[in-house]
BAFI-3210 file (N, C-alpha, C; in Angstrom, 3 decimals, decimal comma, padded with zeros to 6 digits):
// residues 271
n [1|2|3|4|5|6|7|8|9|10|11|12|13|14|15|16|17|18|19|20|21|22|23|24|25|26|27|28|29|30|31|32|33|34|35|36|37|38|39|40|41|42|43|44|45|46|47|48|49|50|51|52|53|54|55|56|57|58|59|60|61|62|63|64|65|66|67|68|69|70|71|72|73|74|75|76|77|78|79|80|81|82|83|84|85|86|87|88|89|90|91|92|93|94|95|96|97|98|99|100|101|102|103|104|105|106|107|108|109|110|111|112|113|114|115|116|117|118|119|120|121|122|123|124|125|126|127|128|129|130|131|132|133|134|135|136|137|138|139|140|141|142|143|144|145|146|147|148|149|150|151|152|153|154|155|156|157|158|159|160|161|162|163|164|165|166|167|168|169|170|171|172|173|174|175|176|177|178|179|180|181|182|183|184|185|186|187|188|189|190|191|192|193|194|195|196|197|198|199|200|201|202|203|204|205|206|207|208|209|210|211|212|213|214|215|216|217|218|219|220|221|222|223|224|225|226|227|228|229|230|231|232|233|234|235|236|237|238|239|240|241|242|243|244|245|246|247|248|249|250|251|252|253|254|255|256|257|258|259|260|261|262|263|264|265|266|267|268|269|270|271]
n.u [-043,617|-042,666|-040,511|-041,219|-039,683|-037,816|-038,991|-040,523|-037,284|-034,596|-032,003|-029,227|-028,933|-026,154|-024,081|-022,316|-020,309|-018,336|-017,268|-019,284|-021,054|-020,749|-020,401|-023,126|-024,097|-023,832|-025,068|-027,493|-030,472|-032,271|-034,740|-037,451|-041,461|-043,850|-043,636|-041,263|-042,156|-044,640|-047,265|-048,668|-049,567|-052,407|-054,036|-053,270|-054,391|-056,658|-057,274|-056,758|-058,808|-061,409|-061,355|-061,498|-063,360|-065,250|-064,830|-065,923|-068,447|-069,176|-069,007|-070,781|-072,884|-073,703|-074,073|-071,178|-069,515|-066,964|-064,050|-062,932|-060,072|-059,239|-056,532|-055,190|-053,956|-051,489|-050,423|-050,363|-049,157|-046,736|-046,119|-046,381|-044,162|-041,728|-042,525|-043,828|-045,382|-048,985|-050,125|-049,856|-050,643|-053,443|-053,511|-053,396|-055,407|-057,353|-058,245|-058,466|-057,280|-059,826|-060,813|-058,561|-057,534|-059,791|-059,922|-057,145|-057,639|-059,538|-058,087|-056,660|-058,131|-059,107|-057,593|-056,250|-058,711|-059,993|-061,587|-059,902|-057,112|-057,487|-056,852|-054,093|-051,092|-048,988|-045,847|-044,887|-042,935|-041,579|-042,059|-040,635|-038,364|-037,803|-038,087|-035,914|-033,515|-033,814|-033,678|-031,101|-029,613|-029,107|-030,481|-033,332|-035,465|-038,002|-038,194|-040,739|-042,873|-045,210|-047,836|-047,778|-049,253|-050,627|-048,718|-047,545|-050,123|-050,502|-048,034|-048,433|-050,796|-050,201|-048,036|-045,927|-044,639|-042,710|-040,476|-039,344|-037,052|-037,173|-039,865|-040,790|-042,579|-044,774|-047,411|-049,219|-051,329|-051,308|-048,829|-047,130|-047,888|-047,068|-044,009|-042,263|-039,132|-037,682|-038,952|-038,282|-035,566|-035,276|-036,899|-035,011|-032,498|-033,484|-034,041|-031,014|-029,924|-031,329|-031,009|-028,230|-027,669|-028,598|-027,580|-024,806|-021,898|-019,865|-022,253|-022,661|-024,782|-027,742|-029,154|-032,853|-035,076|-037,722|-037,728|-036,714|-036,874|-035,714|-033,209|-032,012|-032,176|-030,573|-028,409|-027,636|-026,811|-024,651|-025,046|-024,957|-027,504|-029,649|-031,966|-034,743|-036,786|-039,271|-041,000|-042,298|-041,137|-038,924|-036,737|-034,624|-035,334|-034,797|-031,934|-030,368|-029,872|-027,763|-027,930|-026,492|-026,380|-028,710|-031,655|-034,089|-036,084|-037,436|-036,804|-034,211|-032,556|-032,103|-030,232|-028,668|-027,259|-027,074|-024,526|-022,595|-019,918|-019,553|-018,054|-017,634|-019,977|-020,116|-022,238|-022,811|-021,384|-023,156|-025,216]
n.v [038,486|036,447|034,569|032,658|030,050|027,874|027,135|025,784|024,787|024,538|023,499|025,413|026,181|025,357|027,587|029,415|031,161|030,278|031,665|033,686|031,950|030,484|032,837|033,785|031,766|032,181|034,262|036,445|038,646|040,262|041,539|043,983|044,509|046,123|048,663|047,581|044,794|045,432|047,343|050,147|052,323|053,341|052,470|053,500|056,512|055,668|055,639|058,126|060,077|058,745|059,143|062,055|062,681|061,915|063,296|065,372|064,853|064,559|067,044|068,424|067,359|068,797|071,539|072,715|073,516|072,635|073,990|072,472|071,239|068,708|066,744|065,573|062,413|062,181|064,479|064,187|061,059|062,407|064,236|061,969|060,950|061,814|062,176|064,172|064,826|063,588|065,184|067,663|067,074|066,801|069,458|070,988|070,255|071,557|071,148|072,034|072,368|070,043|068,945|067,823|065,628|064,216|063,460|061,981|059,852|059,092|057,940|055,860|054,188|052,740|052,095|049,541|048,039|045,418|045,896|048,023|047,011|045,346|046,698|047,220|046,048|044,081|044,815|046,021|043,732|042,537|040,007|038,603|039,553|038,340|035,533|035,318|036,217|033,956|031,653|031,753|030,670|032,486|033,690|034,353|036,519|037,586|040,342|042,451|045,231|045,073|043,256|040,158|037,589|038,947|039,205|037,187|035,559|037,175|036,751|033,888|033,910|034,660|032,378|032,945|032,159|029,890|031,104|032,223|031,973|032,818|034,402|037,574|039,200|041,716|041,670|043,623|045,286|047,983|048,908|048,835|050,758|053,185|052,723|052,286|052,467|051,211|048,995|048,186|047,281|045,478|043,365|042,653|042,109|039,329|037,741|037,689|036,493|034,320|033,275|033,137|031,189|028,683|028,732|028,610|029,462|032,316|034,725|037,133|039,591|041,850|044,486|045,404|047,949|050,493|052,789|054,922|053,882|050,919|051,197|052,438|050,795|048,313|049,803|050,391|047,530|047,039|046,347|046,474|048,499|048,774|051,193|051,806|053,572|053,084|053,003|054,127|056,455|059,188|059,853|062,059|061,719|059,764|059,575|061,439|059,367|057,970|055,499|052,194|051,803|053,139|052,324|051,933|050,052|047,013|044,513|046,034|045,975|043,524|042,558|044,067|043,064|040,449|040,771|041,858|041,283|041,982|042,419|039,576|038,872|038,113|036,695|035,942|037,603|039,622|040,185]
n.w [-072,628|-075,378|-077,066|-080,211|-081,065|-083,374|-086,709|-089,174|-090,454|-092,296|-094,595|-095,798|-099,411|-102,207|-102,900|-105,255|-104,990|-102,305|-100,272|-099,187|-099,732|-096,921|-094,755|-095,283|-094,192|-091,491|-090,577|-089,208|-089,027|-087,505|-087,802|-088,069|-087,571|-088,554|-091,148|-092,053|-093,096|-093,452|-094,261|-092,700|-092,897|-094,114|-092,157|-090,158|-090,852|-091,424|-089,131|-087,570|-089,354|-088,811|-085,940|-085,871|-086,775|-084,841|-083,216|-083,827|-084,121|-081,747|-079,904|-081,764|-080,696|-078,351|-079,088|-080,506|-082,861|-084,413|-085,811|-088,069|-089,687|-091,959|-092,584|-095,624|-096,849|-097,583|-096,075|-093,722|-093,099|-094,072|-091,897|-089,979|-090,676|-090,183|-086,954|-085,850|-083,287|-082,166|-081,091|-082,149|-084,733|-083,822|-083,324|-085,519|-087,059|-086,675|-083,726|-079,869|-076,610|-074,599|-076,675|-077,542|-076,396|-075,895|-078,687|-079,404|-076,905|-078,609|-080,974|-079,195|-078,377|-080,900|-082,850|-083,033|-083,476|-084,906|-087,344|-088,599|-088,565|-091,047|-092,801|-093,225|-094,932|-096,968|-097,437|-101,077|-102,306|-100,133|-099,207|-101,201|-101,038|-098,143|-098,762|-100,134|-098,343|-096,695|-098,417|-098,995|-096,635|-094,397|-091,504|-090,077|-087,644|-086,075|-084,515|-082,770|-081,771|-082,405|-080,985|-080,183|-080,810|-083,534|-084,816|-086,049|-086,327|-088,851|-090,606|-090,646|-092,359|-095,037|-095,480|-094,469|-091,885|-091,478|-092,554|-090,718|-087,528|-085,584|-083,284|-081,865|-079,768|-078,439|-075,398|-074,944|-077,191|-077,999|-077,725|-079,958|-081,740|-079,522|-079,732|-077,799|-077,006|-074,954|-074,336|-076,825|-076,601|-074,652|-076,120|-078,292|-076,705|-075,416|-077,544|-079,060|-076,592|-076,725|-079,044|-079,218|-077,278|-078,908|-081,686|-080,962|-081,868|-084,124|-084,934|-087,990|-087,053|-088,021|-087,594|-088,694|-089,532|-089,113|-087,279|-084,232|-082,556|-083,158|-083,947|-082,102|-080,010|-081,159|-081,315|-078,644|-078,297|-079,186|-082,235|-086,159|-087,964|-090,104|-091,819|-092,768|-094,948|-095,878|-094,193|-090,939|-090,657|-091,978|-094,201|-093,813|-090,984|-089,994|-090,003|-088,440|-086,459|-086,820|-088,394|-089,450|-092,276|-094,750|-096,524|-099,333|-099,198|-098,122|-099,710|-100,775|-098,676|-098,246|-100,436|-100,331|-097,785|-098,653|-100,094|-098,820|-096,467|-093,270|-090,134|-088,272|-085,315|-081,482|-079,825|-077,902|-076,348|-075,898|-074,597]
ca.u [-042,986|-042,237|-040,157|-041,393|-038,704|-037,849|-040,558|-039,956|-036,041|-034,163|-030,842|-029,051|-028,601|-025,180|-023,980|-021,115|-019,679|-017,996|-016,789|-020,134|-022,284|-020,317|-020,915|-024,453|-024,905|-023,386|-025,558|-028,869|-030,951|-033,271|-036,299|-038,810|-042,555|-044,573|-042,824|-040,479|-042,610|-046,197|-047,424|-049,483|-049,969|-053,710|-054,921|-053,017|-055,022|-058,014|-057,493|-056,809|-059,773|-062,476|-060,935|-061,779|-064,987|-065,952|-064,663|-066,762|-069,683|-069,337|-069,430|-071,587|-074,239|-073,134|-073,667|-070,031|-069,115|-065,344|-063,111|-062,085|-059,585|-058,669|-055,717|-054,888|-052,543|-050,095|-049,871|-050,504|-048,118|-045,465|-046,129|-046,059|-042,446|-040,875|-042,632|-044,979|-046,538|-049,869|-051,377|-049,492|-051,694|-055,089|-053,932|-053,319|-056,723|-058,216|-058,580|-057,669|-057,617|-059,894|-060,970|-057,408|-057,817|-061,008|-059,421|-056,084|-058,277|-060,456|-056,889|-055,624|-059,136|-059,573|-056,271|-055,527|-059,615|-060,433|-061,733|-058,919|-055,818|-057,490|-056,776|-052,804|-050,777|-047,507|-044,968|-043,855|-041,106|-041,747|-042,171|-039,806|-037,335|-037,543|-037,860|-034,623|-032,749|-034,099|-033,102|-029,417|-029,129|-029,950|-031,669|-034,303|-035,735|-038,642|-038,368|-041,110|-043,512|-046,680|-048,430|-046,898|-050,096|-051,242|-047,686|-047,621|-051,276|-050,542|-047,664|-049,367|-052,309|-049,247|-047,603|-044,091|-043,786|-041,601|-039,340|-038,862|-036,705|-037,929|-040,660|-040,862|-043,295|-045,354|-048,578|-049,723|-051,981|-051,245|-047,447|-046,304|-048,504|-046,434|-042,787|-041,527|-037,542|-037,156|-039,601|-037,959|-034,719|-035,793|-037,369|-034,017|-032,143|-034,113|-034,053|-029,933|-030,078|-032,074|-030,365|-026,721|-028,141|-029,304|-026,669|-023,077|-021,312|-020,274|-023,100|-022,822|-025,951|-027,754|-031,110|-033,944|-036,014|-037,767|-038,142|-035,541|-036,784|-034,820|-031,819|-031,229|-032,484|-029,392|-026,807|-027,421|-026,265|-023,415|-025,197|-025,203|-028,105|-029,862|-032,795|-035,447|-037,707|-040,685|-042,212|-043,105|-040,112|-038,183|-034,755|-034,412|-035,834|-033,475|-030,560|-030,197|-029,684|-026,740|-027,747|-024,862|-026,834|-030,402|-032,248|-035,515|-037,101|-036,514|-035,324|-033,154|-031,695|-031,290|-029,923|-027,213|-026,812|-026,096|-023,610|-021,734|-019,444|-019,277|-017,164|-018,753|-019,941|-020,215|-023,854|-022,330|-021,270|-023,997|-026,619]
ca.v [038,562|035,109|033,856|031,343|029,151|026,837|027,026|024,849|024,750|024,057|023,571|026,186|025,509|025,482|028,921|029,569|031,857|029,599|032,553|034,098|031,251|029,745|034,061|033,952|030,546|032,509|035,850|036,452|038,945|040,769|042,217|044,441|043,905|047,512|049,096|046,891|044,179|045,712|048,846|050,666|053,589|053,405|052,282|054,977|057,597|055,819|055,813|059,944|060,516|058,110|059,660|063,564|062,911|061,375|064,047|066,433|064,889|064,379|068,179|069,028|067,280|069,747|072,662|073,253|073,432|073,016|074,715|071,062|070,822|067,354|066,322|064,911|061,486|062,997|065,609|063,240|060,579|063,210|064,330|060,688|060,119|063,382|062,329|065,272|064,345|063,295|066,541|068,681|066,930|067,232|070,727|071,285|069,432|072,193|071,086|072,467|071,817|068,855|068,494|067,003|065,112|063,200|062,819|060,907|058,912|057,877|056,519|054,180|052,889|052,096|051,905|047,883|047,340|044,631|046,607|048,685|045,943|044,578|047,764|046,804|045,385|043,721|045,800|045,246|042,841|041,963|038,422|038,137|039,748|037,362|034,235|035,308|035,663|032,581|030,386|031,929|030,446|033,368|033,229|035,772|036,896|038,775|041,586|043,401|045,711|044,600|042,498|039,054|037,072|039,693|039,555|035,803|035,533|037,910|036,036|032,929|033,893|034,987|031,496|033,595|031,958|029,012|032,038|033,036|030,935|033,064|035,529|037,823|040,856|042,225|041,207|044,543|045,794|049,473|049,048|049,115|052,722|054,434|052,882|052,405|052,072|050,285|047,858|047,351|046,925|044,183|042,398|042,496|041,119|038,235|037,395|037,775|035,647|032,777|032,463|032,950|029,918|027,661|028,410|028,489|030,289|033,568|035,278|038,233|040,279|043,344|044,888|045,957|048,438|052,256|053,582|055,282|052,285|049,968|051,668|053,128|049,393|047,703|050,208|049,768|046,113|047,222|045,825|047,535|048,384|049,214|051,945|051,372|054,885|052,895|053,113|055,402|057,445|059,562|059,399|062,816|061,902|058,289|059,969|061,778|058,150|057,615|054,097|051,943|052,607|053,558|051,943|052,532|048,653|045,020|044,106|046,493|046,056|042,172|042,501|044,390|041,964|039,430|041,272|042,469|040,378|042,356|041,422|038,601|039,334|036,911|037,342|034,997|038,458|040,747|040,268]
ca.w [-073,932|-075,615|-078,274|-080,908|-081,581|-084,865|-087,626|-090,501|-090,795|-094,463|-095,270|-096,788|-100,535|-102,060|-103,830|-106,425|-104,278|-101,334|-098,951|-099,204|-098,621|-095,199|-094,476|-095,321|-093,288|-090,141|-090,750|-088,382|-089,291|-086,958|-088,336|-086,890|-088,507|-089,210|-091,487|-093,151|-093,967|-092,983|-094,281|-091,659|-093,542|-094,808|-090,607|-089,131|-091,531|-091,246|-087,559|-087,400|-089,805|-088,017|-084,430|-086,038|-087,390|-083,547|-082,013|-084,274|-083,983|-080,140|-079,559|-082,431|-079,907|-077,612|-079,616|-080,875|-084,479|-084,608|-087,187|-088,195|-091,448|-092,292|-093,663|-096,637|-096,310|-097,610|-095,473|-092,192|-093,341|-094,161|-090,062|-088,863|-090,868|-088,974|-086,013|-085,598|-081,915|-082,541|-080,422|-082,915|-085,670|-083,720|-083,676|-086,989|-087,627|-085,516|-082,173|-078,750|-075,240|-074,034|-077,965|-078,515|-074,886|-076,567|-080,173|-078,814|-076,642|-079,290|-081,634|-078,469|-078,377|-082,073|-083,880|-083,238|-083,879|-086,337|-088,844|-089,110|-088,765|-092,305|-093,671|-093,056|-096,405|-096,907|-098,277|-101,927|-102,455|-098,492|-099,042|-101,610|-099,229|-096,789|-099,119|-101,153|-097,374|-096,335|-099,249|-098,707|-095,599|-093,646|-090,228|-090,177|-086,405|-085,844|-083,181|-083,047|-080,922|-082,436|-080,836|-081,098|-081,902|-084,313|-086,236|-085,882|-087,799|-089,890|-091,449|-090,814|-093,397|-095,993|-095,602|-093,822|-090,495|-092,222|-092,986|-089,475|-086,770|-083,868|-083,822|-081,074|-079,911|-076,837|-075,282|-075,315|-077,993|-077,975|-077,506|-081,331|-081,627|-079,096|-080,109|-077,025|-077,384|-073,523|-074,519|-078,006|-076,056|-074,218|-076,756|-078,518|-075,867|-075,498|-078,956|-079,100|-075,863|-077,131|-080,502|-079,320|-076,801|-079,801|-082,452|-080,054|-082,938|-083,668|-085,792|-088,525|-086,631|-088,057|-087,086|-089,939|-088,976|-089,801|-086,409|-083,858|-081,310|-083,856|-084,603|-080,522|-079,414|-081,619|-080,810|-077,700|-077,984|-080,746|-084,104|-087,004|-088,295|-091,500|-091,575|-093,806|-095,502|-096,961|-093,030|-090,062|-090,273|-093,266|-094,237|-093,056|-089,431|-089,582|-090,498|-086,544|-085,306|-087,809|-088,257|-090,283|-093,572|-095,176|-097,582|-099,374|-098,319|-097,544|-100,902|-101,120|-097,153|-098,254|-101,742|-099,547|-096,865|-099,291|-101,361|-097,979|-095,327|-091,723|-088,800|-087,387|-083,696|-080,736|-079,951|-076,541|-075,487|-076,146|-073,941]
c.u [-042,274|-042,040|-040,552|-039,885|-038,927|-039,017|-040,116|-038,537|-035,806|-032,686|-030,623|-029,032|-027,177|-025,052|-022,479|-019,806|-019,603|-017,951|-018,219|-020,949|-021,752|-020,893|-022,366|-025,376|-024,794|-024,002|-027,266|-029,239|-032,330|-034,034|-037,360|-040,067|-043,431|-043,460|-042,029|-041,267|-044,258|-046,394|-048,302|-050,125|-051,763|-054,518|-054,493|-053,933|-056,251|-058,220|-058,056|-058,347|-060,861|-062,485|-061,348|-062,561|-065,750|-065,664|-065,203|-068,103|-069,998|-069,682|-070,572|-072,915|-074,089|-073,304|-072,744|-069,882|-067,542|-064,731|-062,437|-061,419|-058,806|-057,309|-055,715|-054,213|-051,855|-049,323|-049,963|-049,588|-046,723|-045,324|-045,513|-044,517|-041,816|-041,614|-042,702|-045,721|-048,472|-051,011|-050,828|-050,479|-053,101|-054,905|-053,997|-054,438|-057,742|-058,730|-057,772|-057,975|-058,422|-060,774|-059,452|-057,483|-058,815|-060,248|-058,247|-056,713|-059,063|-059,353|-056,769|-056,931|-059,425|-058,751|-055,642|-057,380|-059,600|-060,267|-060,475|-057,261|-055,759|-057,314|-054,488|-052,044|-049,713|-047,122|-044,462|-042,771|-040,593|-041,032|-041,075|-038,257|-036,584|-037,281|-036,346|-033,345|-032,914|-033,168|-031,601|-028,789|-029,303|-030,903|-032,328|-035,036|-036,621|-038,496|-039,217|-042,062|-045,144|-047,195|-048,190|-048,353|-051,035|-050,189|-047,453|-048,835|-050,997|-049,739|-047,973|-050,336|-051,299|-047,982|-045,351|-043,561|-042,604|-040,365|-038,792|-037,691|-037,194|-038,799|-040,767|-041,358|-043,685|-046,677|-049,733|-050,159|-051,231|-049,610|-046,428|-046,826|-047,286|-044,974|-041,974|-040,174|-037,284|-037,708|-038,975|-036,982|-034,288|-036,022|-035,960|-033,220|-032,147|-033,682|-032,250|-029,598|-030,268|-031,366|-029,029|-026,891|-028,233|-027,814|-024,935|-022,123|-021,070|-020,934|-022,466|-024,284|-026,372|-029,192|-031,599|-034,698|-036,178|-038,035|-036,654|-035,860|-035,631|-033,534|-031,103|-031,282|-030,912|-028,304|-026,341|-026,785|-025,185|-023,699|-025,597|-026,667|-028,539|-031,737|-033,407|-036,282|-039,336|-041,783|-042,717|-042,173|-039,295|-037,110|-034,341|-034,360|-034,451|-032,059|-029,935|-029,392|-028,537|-026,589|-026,669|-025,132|-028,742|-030,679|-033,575|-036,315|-036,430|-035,946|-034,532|-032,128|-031,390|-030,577|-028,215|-026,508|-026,108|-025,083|-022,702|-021,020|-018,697|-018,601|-018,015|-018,797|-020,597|-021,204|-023,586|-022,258|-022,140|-025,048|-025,960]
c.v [037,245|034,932|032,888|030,668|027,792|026,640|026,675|024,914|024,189|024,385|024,444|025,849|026,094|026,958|028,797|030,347|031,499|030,393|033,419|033,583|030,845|031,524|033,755|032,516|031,182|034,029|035,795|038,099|039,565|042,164|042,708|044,195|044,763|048,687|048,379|045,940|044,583|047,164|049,575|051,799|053,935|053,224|053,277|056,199|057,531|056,002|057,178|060,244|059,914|059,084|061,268|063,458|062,818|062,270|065,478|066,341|064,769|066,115|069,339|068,746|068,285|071,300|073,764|072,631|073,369|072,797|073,190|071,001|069,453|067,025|065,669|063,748|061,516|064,027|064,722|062,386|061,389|064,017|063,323|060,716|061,426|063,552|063,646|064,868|064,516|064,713|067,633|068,445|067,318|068,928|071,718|071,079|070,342|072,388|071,729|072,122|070,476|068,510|067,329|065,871|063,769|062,720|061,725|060,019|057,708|057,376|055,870|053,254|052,146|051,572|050,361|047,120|046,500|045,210|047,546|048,136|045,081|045,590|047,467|045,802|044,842|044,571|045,113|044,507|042,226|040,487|037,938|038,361|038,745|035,904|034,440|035,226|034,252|031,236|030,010|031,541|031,930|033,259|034,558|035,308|037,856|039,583|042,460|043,689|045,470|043,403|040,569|037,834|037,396|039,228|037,841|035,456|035,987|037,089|034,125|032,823|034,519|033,983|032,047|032,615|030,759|029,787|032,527|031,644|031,384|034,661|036,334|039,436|040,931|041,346|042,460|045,529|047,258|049,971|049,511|050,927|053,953|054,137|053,016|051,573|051,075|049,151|047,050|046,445|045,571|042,721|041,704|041,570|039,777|037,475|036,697|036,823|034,239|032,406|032,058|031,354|028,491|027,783|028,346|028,913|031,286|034,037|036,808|038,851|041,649|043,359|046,024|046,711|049,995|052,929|053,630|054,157|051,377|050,109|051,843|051,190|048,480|048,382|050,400|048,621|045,980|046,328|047,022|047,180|049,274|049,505|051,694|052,718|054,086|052,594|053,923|056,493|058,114|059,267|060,342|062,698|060,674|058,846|060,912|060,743|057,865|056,310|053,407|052,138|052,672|052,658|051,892|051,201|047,932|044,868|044,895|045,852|044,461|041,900|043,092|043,679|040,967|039,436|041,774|041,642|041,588|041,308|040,536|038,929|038,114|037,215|036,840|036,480|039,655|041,004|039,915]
c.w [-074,202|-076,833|-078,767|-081,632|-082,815|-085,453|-088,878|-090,763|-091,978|-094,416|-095,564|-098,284|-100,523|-102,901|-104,468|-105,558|-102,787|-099,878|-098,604|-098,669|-097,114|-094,411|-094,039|-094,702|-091,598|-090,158|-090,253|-088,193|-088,525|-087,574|-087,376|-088,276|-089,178|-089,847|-092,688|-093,829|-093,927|-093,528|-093,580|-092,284|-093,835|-093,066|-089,763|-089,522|-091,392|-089,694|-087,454|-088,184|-089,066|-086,482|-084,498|-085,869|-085,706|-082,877|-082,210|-084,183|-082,307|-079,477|-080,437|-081,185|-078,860|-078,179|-079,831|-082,077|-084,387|-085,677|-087,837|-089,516|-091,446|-093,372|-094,569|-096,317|-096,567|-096,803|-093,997|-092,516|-093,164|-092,258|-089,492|-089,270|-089,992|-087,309|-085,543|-084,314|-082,400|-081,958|-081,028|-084,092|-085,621|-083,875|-084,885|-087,510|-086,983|-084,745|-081,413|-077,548|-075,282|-075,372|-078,098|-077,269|-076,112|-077,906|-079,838|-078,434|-077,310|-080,542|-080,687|-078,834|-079,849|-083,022|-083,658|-082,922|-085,092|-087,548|-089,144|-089,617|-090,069|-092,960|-093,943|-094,632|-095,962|-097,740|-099,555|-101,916|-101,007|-098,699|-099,874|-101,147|-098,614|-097,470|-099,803|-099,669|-096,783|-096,896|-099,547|-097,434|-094,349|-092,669|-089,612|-088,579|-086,166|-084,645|-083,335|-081,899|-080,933|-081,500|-080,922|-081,320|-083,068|-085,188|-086,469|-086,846|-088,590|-091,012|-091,396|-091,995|-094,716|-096,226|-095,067|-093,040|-090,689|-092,178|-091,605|-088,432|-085,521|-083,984|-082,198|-080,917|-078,080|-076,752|-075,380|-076,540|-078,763|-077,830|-078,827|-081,737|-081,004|-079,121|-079,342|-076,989|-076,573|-074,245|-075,865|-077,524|-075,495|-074,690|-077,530|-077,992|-075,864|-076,700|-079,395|-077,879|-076,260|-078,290|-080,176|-078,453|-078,125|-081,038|-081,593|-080,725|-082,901|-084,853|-086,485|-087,936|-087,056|-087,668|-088,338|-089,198|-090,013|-088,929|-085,327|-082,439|-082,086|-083,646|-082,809|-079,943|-080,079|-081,296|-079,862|-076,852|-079,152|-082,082|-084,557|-087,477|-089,630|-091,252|-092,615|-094,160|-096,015|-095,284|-092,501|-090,551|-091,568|-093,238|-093,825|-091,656|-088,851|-089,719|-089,073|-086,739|-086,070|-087,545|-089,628|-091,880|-094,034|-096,438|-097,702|-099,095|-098,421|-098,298|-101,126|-099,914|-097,670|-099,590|-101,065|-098,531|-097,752|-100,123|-100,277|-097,209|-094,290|-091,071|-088,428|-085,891|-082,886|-080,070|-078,122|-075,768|-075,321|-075,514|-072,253]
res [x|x|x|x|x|x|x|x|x|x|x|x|x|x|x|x|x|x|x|x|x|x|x|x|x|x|x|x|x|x|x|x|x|x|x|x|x|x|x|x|x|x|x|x|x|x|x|x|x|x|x|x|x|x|x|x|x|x|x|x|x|x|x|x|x|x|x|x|x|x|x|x|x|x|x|x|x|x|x|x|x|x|x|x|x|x|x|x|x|x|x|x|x|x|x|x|x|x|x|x|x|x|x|x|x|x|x|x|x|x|x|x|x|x|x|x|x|x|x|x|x|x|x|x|x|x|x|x|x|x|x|x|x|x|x|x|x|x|x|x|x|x|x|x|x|x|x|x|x|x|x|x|x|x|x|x|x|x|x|x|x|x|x|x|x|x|x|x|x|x|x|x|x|x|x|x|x|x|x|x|x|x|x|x|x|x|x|x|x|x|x|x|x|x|x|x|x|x|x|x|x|x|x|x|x|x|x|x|x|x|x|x|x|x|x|x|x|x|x|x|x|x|x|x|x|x|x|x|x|x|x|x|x|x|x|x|x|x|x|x|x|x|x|x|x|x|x|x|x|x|x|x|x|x|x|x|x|x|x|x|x|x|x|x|x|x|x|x|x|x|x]
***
């Protein structure tokens, strides 16, 4: 797991509001990447539907017909955000026993294929998001579980990585799928490590995210964080983790950042 460090740096510009901008020059910004700025939604569905059909026609050769009802993506989405375990879905979808065995198997294997990772969008108002924190001085940080030369191209071919100062994910494929918190943890760390290293200051720090890896991963290391609804997870399901507040996407979560001044925290001691 390896941080990219400094990618096009820029001045802050100056702002009208003095106590705000010196704020919003001392305010770092960790971002996770599916979800807030990625919408997954349309590859997870096509995943589950491709992964049925294979696991209907695999025993049709077999001479078994199975009761198979397919969800809607509305009704599978509305599962994934309440975190519905994925062998509650095959069973809802009308599998059982070593039917749901084969169906799981066949999402790890296909759900970070090609063809399906171009099915992946940016989230409305994503980009403008990130360019409106950016241009405020704002030092945006990717943390995320994807894949880190997947999320690295990705905003590569959407002209982002300028916007980032350190991008940071897994090497493992299949790691952002199952949302593992330790691993977010980690990545975190690191991240809060390497910057408090590079800036020697004490930083305003919050963590972006829409999954309970995000939110448990930062309060773990005492930042507040801000829950996002337009990803995996509802506002019902985020609202457990009583993260420091909700909002429905990026532009909203940075429209609030820059309109707010938090304690500043010494990032020196956090890791």
């Amino acid at each position: 797991m390896t941080g990219i460090v400094a990618l096009d740096p820029q001045s802050p510009q100056n702002y009208h509001n003095q106590n705000h901008g010196s704020y919003r020059q001392h305010l770092i910004v960790f971002c996770d990447f599916d979800g807030p700025i990625v919408n997954v939604s349309n590859r997870y569905y096509a995943t589950y539907k491709l992964s049925l059909s294979a696991t209907q026609v695999v025993y049709q050769t077999q001479g078994i017909n199975l009761p198979i009802q397919m969800l809607s993506k509305k009704q599978f989405w509305e599962m994934k955000q309440n975190r519905v375990a994925d062998v509650e879905i095959a069973m809802r979808s009308g599998l059982q026993g070593e039917q749901i065995d084969f169906f799981l198997e066949r999402v790890s294997e296909i759900v970070n294929q090609s063809f399906l990772l171009q099915k992946d969008r940016l989230q409305p108002g994503a980009s403008w998001a990130l360019a409106l924190l950016h241009s405020q001085g704002v030092k945006l940080v990717l943390v995320t579980l994807r894949c880190q030369l997947q999320a690295t191209q990705i905003l590569r071919n959407h002209g982002l990585t300028r916007l980032f100062v350190g991008i940071y994910g897994t090497e493992n494929q299949n790691t952002a799928y199952q949302n593992y918190t330790g691993v977010k943890t980690k990545l975190l760390k690191k991240a809060i490590a390497d910057q408090a290293k590079i800036t020697g200051y004490p930083l305003s720090a919050w963590m972006v995210g829409d999954t309970e890896a995000d939110l448990l991963a930062a309060q773990e290391l005492s930042i507040p964080t801000i829950a996002l609804t337009c990803g995996i997870r509802s506002q019902f399901y985020l609202q457990q983790f009583q993260p420091t507040c909700i909002h429905s996407n990026l532009l909203a979560a940075a429209h609030y950042l820059l309109e707010n001044k938090p304690q500043p925290l010494e990032l020196s001691l956090l890791h």
